[in-house]
C-alpha positions as CSV (number, residue, x, y, z in Angstrom):
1,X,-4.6,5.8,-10.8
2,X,-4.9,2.9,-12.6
3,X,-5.8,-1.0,-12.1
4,X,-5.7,-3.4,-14.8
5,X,-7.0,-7.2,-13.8
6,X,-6.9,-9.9,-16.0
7,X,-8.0,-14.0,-16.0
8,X,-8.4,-16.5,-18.5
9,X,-11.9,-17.9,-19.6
10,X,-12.6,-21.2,-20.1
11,X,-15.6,-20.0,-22.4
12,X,-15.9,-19.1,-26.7
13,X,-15.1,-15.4,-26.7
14,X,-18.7,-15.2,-28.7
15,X,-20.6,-16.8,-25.4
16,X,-18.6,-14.8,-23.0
17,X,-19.2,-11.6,-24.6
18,X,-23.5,-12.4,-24.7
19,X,-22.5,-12.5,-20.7
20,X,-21.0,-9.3,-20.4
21,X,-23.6,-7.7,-22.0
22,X,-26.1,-9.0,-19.3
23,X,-27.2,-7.2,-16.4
24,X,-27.7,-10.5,-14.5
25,X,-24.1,-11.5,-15.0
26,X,-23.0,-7.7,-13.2
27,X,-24.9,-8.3,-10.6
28,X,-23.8,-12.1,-9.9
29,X,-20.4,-11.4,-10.3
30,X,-20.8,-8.9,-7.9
31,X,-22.9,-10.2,-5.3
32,X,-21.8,-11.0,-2.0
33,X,-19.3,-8.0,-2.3
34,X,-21.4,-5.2,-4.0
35,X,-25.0,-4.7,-4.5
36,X,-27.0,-2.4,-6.7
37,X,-30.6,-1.2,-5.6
38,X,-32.9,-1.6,-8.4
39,X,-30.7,-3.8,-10.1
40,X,-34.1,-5.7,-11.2
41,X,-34.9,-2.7,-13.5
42,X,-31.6,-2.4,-15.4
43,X,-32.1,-3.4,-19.3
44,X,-31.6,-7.4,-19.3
45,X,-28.6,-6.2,-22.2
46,X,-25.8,-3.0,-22.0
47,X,-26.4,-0.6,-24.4
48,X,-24.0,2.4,-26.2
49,X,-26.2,5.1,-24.4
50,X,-27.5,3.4,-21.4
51,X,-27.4,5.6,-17.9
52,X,-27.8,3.9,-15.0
53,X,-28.0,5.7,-11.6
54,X,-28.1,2.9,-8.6
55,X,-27.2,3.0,-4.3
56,X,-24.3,1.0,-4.1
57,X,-24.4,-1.7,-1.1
58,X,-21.5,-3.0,0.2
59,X,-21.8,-6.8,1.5
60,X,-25.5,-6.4,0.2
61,X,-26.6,-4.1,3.2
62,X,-24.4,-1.4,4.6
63,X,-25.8,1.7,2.0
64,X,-23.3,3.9,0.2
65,X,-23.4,6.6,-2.5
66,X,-25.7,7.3,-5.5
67,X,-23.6,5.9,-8.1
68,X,-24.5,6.8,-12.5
69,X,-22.5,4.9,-14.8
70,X,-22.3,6.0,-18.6
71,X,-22.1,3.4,-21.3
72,X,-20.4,4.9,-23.8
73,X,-19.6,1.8,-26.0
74,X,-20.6,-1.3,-26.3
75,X,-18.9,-2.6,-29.2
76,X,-19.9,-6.4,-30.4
77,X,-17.0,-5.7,-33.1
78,X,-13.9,-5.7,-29.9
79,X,-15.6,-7.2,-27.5
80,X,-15.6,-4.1,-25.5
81,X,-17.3,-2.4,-23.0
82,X,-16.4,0.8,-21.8
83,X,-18.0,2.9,-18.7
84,X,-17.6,6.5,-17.2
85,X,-18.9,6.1,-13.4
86,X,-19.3,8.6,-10.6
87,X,-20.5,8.9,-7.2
88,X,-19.7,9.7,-3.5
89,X,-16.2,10.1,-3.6
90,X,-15.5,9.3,-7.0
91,X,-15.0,11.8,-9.4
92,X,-14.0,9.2,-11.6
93,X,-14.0,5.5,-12.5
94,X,-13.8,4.4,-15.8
95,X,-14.2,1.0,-16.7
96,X,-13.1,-0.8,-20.0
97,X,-14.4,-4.7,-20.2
98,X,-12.2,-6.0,-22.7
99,X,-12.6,-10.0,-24.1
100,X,-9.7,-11.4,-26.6
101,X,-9.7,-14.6,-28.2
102,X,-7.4,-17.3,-27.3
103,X,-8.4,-20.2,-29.2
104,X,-12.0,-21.3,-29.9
105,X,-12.9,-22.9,-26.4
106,X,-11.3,-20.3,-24.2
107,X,-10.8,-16.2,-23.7
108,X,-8.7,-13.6,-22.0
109,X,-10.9,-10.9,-19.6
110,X,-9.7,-7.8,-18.5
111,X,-10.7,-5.1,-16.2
112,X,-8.8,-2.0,-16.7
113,X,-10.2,0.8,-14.2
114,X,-8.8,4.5,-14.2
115,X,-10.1,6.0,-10.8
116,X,-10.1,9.6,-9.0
117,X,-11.3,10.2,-5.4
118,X,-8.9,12.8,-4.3
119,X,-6.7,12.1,-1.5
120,X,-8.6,8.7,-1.0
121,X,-7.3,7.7,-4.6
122,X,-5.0,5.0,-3.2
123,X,-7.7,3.5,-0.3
124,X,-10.0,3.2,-3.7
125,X,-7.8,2.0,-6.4
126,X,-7.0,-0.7,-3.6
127,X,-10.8,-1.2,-3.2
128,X,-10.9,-1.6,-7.1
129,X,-8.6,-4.3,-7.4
130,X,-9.9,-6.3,-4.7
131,X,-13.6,-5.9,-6.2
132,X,-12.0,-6.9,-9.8
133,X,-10.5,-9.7,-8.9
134,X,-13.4,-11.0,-6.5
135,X,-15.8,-10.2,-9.9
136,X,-13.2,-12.3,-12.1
137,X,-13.2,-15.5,-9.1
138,X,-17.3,-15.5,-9.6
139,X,-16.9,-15.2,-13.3
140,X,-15.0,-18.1,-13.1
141,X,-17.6,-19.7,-10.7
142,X,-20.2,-18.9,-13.0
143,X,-18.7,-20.5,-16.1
144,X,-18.1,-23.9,-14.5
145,X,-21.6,-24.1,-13.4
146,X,-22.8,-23.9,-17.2
């Protein structure tokens, strides 16, 4: 299945894509709903190649699965991130970060997520769009405080 979420950034596509390529920013947009252990040893930048294996924490406490996300690309020239994730009951979940230019003050963001859990495909992809457009709210949140 897949879930595509998208917002509008009050931000230069240029200065929203140096976020996105932050660790920091994952974990701030995140927070509160999703929690990474060891987050404070991820690269400060996403890099083609990276591998990350983490313990996912929901609400910042309640442990979950050993989670590896892939970077395959991380493309400065589309403004594109793309990830192949795993872990507990996902065999898949890959994640495309995608920025387009509006004009030169603002950009569109998108989160396009193909997932597979099995028979808990549905109770995920639900999951996945509820965590998407959470991420997207604090995205917001973090551009108006800048």
């Amino acid at each position: 299945m897949k879930a595509i979420i998208k917002t509008e950034l009050d931000l230069p596509t240029v200065e929203a894509w140096k976020l996105v390529k932050q660790s920091d920013t994952l974990v701030y947009v995140c927070k509160g709903l999703l929690s990474f252990q060891g987050s404070n040893g991820f690269p400060k930048q996403w890099k083609e190649g990276d591998i990350i294996t983490t313990r996912l924490k929901f609400f910042g406490f309640i442990p979950a699965w050993k989670h590896v996300l892939r970077f395959i690309s991380v493309s400065d020239e589309s403004y594109t991130i793309f990830t192949e994730e795993k872990g507990g009951l996902l065999s898949k979940w890959n994640h495309e970060i995608k920025l387009v230019n509006k004009n030169e003050f603002n950009c569109f963001y998108s989160d396009t997520v193909e997932i597979n859990a099995g028979i808990a495909t549905p109770i995920v992809w639900l999951f996945a769009k509820v965590l998407y457009q959470y991420r997207q709210k604090r995205w917001r949140g973090l551009i108006r405080q800048n």
